[in-house]
PQR file of N, CA, C, O and H, with PARSE charges and radii, in Angstrom:
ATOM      1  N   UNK A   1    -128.389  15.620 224.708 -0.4000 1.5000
ATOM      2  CA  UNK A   1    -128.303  15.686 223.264 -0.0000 2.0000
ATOM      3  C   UNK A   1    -127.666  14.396 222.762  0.5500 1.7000
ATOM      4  O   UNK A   1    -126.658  13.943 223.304 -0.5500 1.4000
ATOM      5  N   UNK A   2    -128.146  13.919 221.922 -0.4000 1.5000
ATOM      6  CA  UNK A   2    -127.452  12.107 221.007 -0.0000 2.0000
ATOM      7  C   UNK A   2    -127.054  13.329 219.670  0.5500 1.7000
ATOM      8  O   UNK A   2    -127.374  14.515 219.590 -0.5500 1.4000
ATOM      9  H   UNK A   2    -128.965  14.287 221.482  0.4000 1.0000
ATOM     10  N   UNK A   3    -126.337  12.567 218.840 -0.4000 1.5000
ATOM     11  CA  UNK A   3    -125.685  12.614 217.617 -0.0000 2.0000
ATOM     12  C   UNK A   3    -126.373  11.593 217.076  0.5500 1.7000
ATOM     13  O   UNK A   3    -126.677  10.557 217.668 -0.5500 1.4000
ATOM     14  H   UNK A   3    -126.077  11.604 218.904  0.4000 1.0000
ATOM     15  N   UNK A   4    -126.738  11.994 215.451 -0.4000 1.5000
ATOM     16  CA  UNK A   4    -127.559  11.385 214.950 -0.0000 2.0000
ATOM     17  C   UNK A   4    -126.548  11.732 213.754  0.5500 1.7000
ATOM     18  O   UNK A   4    -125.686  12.611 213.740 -0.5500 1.4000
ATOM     19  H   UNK A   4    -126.491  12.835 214.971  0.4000 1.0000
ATOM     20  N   UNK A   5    -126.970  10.568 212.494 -0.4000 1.5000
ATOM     21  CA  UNK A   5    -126.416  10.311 210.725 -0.0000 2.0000
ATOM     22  C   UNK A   5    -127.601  10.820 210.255  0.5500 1.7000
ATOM     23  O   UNK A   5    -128.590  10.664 210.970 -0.5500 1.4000
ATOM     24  H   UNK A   5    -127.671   9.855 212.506  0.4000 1.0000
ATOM     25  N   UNK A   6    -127.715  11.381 209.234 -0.4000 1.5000
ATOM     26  CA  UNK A   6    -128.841  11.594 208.253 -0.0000 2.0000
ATOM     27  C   UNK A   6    -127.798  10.605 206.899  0.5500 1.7000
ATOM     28  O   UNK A   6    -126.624  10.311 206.673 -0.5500 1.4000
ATOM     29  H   UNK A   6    -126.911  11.508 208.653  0.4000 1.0000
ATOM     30  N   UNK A   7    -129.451  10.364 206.180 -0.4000 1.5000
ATOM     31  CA  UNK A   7    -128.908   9.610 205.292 -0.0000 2.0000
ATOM     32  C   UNK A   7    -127.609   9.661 204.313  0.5500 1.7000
ATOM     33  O   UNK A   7    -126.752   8.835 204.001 -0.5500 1.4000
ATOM     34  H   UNK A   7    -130.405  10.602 206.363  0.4000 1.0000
ATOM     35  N   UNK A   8    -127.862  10.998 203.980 -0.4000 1.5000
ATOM     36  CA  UNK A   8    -126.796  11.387 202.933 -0.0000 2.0000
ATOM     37  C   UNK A   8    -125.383  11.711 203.996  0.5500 1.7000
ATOM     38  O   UNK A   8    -124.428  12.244 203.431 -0.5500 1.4000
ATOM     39  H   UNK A   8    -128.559  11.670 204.233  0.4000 1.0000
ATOM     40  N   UNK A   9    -125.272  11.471 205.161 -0.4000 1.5000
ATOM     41  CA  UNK A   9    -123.612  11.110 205.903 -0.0000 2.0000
ATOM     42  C   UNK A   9    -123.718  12.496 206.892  0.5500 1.7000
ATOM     43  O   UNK A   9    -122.749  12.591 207.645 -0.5500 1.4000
ATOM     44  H   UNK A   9    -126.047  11.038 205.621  0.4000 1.0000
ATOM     45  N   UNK A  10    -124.612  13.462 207.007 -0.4000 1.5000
ATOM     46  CA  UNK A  10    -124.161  14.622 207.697 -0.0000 2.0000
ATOM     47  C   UNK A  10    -124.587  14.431 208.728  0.5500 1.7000
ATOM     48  O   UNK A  10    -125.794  14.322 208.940 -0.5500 1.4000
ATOM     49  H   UNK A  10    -125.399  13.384 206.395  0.4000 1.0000
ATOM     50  N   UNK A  11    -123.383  14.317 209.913 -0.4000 1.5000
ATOM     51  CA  UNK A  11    -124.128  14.718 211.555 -0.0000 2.0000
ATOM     52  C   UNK A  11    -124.881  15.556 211.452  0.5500 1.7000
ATOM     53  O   UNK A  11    -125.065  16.246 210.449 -0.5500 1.4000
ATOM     54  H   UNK A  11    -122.402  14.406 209.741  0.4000 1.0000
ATOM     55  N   UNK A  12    -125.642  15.643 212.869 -0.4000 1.5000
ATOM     56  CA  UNK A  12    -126.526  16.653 213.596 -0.0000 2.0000
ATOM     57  C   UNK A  12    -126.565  16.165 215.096  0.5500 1.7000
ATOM     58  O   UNK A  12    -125.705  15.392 215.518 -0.5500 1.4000
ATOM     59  H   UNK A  12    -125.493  15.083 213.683  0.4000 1.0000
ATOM     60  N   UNK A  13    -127.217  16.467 215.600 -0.4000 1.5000
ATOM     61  CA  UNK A  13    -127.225  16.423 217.296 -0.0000 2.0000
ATOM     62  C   UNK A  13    -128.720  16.774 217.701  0.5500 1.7000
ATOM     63  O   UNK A  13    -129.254  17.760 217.193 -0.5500 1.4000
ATOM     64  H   UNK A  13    -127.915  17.095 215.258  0.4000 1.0000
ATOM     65  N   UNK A  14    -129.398  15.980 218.606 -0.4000 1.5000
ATOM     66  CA  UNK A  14    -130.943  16.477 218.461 -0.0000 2.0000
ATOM     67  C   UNK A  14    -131.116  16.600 219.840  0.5500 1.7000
ATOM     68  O   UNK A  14    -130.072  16.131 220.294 -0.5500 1.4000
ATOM     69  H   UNK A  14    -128.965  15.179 219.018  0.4000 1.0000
ATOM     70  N   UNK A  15    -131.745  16.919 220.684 -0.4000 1.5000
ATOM     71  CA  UNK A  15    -131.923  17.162 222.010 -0.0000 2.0000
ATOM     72  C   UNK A  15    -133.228  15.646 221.837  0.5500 1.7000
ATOM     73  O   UNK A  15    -134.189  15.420 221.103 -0.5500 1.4000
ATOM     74  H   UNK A  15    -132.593  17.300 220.315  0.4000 1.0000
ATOM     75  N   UNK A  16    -132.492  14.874 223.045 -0.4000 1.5000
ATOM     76  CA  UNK A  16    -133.284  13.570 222.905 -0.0000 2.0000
ATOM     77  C   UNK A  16    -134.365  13.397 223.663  0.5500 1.7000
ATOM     78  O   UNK A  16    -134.941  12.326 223.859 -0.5500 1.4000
ATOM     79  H   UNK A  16    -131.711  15.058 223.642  0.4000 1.0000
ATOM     80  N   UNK A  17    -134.863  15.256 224.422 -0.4000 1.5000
ATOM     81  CA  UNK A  17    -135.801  15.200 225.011 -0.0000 2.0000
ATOM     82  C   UNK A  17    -137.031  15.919 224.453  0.5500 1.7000
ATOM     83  O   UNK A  17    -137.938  16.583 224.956 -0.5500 1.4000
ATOM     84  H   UNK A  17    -134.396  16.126 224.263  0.4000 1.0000
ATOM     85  N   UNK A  18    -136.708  15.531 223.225 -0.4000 1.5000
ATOM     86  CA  UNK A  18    -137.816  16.355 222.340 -0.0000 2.0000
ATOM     87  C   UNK A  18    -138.930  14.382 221.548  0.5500 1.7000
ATOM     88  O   UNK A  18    -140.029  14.255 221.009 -0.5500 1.4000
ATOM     89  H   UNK A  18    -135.972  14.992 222.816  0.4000 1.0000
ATOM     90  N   UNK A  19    -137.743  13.255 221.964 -0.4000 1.5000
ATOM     91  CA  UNK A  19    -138.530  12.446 220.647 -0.0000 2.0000
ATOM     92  C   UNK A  19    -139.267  11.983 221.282  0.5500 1.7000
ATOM     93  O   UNK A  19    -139.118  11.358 222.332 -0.5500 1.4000
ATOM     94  H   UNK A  19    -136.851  13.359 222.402  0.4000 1.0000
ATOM     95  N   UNK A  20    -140.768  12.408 220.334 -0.4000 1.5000
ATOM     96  CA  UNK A  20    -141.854  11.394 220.369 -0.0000 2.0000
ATOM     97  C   UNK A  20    -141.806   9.899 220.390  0.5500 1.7000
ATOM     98  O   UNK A  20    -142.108   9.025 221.203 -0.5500 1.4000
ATOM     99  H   UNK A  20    -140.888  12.916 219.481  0.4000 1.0000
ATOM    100  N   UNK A  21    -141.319   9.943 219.203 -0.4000 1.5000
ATOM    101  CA  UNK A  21    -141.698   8.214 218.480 -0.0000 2.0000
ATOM    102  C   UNK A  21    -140.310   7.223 217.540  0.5500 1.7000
ATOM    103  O   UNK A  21    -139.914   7.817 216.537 -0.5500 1.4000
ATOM    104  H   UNK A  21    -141.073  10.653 218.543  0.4000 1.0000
ATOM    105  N   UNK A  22    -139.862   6.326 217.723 -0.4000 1.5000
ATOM    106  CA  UNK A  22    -139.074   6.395 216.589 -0.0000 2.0000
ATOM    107  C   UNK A  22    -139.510   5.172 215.884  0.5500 1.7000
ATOM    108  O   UNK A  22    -139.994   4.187 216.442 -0.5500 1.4000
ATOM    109  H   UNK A  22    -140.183   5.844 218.538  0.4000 1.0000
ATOM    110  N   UNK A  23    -139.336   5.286 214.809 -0.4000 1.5000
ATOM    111  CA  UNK A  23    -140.022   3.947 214.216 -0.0000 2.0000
ATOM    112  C   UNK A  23    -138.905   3.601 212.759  0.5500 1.7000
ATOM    113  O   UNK A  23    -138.088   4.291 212.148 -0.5500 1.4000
ATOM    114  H   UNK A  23    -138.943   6.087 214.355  0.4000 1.0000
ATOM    115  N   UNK A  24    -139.276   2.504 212.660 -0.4000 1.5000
ATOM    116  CA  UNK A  24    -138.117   1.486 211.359 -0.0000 2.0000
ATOM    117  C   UNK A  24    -139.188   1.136 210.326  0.5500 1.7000
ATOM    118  O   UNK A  24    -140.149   0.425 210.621 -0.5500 1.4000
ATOM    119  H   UNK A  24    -139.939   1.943 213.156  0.4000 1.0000
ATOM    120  N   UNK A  25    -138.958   1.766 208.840 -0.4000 1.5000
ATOM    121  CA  UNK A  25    -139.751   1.815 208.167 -0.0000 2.0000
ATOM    122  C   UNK A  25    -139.811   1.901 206.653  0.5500 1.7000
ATOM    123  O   UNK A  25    -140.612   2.497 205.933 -0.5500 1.4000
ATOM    124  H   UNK A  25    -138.177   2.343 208.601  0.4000 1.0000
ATOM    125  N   UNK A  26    -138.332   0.846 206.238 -0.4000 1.5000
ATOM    126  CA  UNK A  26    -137.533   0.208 207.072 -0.0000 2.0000
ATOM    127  C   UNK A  26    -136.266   1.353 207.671  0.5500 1.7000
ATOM    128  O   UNK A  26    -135.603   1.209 208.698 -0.5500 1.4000
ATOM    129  H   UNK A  26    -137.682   0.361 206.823  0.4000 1.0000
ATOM    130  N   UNK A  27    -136.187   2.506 206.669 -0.4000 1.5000
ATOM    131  CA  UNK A  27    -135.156   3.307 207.424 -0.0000 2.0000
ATOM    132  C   UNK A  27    -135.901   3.971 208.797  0.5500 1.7000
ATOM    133  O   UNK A  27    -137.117   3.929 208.983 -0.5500 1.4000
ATOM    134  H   UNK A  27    -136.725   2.623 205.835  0.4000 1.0000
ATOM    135  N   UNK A  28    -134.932   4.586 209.708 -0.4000 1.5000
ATOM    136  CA  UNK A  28    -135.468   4.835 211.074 -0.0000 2.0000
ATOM    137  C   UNK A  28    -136.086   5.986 211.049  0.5500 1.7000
ATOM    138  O   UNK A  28    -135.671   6.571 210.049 -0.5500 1.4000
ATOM    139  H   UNK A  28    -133.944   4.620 209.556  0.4000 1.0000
ATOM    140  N   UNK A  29    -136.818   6.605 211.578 -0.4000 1.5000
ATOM    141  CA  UNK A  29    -137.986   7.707 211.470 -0.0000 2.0000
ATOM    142  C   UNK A  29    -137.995   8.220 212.692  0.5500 1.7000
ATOM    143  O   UNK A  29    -138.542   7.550 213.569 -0.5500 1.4000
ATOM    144  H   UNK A  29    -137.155   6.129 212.390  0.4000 1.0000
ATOM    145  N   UNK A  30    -137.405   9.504 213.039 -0.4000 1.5000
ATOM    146  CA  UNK A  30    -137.152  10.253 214.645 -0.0000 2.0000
ATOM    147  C   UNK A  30    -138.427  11.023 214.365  0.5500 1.7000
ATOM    148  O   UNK A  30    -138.492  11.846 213.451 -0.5500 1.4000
ATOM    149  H   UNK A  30    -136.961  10.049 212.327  0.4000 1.0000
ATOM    150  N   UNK A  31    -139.397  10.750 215.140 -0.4000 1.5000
ATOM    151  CA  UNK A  31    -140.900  12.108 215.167 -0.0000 2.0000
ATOM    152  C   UNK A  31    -140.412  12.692 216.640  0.5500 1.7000
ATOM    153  O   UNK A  31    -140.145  12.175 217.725 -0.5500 1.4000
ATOM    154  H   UNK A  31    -139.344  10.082 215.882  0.4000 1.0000
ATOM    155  N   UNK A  32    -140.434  13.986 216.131 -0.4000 1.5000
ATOM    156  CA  UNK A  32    -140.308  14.581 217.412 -0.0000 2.0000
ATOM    157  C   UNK A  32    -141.971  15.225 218.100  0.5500 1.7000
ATOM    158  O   UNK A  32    -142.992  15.231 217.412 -0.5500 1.4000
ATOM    159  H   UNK A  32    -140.651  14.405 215.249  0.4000 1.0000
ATOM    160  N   UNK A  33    -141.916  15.742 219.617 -0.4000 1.5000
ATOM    161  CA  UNK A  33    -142.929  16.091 219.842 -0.0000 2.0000
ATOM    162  C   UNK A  33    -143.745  17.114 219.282  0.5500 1.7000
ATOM    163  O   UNK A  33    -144.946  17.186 219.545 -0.5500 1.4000
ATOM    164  H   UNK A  33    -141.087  15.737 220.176  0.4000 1.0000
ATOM    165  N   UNK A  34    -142.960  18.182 218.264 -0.4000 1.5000
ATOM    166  CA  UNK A  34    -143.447  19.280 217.197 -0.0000 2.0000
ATOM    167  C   UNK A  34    -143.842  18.946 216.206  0.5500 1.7000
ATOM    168  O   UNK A  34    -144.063  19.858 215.410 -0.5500 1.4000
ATOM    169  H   UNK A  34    -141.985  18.124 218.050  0.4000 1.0000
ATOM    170  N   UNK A  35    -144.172  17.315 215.679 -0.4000 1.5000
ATOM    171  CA  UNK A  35    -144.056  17.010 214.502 -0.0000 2.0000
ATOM    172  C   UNK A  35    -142.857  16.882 213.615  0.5500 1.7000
ATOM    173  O   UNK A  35    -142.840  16.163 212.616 -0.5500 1.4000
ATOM    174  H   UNK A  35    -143.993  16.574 216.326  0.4000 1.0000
ATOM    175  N   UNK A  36    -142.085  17.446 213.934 -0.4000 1.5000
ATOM    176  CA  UNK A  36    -140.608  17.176 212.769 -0.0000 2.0000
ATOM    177  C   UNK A  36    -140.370  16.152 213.256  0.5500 1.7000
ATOM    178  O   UNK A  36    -140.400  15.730 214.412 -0.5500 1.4000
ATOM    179  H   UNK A  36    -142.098  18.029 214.746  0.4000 1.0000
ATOM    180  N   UNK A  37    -139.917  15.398 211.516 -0.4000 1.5000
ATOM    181  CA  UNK A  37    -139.005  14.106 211.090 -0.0000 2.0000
ATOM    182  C   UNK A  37    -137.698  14.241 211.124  0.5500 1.7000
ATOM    183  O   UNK A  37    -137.174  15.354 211.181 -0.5500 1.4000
ATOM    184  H   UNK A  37    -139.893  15.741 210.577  0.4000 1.0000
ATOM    185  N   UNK A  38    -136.944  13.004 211.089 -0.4000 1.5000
ATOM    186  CA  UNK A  38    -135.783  13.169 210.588 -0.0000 2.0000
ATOM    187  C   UNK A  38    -135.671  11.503 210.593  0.5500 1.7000
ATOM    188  O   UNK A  38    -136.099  10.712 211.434 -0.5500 1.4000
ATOM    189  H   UNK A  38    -137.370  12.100 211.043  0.4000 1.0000
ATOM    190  N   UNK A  39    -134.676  11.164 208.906 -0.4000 1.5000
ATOM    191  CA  UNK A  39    -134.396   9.950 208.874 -0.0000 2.0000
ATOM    192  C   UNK A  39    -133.278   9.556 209.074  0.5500 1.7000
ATOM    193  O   UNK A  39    -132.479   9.996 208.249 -0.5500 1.4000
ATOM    194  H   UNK A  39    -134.328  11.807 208.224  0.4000 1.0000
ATOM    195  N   UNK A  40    -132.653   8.591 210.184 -0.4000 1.5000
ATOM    196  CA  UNK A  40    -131.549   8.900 210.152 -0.0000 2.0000
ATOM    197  C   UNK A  40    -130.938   7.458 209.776  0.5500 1.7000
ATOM    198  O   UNK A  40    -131.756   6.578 209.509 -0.5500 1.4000
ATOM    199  H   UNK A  40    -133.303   8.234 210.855  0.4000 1.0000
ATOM    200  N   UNK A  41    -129.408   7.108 209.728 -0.4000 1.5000
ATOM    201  CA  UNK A  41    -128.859   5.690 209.497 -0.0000 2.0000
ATOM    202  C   UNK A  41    -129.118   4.909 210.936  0.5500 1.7000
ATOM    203  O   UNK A  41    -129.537   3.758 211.062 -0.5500 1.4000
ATOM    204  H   UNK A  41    -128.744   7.823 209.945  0.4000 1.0000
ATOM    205  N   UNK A  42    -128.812   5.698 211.827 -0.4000 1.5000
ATOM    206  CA  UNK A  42    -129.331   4.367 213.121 -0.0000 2.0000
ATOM    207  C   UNK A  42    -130.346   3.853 213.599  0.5500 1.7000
ATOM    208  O   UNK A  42    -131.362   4.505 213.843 -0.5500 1.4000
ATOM    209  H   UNK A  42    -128.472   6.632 211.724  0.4000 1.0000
ATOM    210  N   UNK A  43    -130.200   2.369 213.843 -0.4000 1.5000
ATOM    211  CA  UNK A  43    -131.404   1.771 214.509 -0.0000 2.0000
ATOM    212  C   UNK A  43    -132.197   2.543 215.374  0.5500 1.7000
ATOM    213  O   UNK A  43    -131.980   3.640 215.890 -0.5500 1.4000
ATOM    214  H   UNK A  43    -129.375   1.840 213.645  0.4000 1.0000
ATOM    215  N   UNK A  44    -133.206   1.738 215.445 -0.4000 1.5000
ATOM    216  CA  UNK A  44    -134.350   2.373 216.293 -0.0000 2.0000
ATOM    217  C   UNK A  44    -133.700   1.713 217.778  0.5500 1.7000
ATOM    218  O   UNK A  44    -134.097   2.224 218.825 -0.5500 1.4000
ATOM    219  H   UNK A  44    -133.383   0.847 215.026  0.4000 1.0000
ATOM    220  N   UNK A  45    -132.961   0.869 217.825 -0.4000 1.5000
ATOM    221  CA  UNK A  45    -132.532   0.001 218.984 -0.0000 2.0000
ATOM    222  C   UNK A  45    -131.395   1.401 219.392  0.5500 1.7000
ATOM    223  O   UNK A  45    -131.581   1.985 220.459 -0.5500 1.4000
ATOM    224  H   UNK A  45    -132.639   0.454 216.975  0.4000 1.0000
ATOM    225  N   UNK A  46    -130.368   1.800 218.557 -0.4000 1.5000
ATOM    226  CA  UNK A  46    -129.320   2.198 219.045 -0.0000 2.0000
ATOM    227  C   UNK A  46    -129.690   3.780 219.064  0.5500 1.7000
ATOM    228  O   UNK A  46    -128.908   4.497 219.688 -0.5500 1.4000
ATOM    229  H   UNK A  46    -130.216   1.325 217.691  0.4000 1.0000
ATOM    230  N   UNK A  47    -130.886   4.431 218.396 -0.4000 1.5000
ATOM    231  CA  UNK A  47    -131.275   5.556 219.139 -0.0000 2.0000
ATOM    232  C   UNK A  47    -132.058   5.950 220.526  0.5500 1.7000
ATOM    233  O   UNK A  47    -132.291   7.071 220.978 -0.5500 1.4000
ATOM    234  H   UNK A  47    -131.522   3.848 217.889  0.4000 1.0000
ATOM    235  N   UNK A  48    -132.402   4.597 221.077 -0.4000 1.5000
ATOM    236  CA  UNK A  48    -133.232   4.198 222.127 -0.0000 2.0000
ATOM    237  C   UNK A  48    -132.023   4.240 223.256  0.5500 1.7000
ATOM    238  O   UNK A  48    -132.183   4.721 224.378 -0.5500 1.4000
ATOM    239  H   UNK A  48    -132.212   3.686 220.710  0.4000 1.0000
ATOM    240  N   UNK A  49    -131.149   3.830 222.918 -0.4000 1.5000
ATOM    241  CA  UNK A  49    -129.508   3.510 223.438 -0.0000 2.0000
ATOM    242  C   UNK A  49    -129.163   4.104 223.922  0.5500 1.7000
ATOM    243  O   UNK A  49    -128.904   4.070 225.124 -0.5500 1.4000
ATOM    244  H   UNK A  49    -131.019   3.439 222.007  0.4000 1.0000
ATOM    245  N   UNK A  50    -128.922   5.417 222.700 -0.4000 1.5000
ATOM    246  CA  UNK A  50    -128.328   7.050 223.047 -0.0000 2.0000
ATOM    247  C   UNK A  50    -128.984   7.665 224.163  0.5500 1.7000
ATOM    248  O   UNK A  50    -128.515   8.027 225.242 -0.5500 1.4000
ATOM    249  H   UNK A  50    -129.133   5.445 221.723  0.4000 1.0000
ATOM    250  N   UNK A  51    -130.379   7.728 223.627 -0.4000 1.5000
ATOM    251  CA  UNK A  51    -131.271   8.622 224.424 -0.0000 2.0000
ATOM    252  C   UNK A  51    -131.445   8.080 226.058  0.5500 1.7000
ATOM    253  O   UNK A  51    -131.805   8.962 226.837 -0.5500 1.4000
ATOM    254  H   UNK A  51    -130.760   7.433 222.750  0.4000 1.0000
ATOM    255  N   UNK A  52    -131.279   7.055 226.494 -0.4000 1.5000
ATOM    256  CA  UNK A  52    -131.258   6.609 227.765 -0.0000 2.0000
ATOM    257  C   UNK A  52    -129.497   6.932 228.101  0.5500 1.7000
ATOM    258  O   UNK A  52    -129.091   7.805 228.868 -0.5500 1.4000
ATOM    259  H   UNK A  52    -130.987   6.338 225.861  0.4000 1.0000
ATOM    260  N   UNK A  53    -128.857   6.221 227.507 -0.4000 1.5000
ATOM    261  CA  UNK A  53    -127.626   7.000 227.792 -0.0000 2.0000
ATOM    262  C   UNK A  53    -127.262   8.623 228.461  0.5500 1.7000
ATOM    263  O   UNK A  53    -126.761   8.806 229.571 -0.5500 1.4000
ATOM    264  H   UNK A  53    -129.187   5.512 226.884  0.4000 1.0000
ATOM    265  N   UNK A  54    -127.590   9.528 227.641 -0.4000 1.5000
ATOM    266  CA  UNK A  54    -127.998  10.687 227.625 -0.0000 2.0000
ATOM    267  C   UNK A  54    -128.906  11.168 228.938  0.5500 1.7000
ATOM    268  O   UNK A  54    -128.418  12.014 229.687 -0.5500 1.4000
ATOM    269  H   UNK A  54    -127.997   9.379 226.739  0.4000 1.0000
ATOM    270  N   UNK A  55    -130.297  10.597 229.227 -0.4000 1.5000
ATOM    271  CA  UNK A  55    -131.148  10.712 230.334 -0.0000 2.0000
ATOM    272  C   UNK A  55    -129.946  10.133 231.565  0.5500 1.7000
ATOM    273  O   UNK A  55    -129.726  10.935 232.472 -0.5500 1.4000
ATOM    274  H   UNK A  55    -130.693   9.909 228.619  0.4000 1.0000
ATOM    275  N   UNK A  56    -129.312   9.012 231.601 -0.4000 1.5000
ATOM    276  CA  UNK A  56    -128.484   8.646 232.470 -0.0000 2.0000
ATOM    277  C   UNK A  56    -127.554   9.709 232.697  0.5500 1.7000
ATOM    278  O   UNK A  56    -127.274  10.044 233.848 -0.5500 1.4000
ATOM    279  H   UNK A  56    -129.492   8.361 230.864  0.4000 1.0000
ATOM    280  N   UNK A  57    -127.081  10.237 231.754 -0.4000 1.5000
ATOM    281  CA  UNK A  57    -125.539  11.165 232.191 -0.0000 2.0000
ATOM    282  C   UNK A  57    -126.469  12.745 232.663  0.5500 1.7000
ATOM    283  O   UNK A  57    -125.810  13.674 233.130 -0.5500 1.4000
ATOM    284  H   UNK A  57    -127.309   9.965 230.819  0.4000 1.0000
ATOM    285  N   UNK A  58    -127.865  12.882 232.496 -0.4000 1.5000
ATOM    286  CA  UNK A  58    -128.552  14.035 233.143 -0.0000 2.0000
ATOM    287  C   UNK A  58    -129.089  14.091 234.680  0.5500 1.7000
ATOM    288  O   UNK A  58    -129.533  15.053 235.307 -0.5500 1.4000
ATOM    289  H   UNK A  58    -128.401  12.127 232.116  0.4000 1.0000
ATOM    290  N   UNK A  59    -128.856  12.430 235.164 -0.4000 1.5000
ATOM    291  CA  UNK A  59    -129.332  12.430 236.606 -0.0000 2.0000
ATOM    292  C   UNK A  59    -128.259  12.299 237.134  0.5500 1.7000
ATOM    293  O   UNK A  59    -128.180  12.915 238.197 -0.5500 1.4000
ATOM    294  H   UNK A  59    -128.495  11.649 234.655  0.4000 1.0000
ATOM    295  N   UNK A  60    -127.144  11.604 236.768 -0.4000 1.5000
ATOM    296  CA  UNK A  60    -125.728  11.371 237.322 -0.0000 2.0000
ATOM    297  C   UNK A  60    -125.226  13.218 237.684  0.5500 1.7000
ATOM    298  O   UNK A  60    -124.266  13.138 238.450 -0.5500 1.4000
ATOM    299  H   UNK A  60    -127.209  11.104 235.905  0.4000 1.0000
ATOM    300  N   UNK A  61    -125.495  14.497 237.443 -0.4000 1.5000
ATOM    301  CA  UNK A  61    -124.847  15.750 237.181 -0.0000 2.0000
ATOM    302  C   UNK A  61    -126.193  15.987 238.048  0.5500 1.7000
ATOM    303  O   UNK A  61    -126.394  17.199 237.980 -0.5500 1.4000
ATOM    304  H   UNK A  61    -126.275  14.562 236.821  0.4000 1.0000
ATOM    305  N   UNK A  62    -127.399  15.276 238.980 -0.4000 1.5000
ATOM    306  CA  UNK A  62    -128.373  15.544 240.188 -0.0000 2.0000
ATOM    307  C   UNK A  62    -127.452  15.617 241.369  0.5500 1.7000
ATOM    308  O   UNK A  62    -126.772  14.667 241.756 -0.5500 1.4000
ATOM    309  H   UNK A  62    -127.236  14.291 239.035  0.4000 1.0000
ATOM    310  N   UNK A  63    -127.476  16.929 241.970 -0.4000 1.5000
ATOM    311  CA  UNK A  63    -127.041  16.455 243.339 -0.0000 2.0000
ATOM    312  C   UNK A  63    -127.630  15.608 244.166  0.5500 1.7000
ATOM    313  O   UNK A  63    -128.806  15.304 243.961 -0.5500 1.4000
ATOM    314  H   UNK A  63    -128.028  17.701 241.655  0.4000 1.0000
ATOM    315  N   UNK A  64    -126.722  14.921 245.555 -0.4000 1.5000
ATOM    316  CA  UNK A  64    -127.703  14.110 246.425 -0.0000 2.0000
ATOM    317  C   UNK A  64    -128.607  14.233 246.885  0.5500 1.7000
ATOM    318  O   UNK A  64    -128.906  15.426 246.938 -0.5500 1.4000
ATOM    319  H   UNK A  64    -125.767  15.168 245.721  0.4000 1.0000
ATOM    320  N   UNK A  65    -129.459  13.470 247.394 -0.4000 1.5000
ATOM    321  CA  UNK A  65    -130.746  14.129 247.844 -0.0000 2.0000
ATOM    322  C   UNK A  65    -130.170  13.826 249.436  0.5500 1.7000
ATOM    323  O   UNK A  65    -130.841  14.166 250.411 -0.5500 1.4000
ATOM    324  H   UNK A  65    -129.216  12.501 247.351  0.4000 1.0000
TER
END
């Protein structure tokens, strides 16, 4: 899950294994794989950030092989 701004200042939290697409336009545009939007204040760079972040701290909690 990343933490995300919506424009008007209110967190939310999105499961970052749902986003499709994100695009800058010029504000940032989260498409998820259901079709839902959401616009939020962060870059398309620093939601790209989170979400690998996030994928990282989900294989790190893999046991060894």
């Amino acid at each position: 899950m990343i933490s995300l701004t919506r424009l008007n200042g209110s967190r939310f939290v999105l499961n970052a294994e749902l986003i499709r697409t994100v695009e800058a336009s010029p504000d940032s545009v989260v498409t998820l794989v259901n079709g839902d939007r959401f616009i939020v204040a962060e870059t398309p760079e620093e939601i790209v950030r989170r979400a690998i972040e996030y994928g990282r701290a989900l294989r790190s909690m893999l046991p060894p092989d």
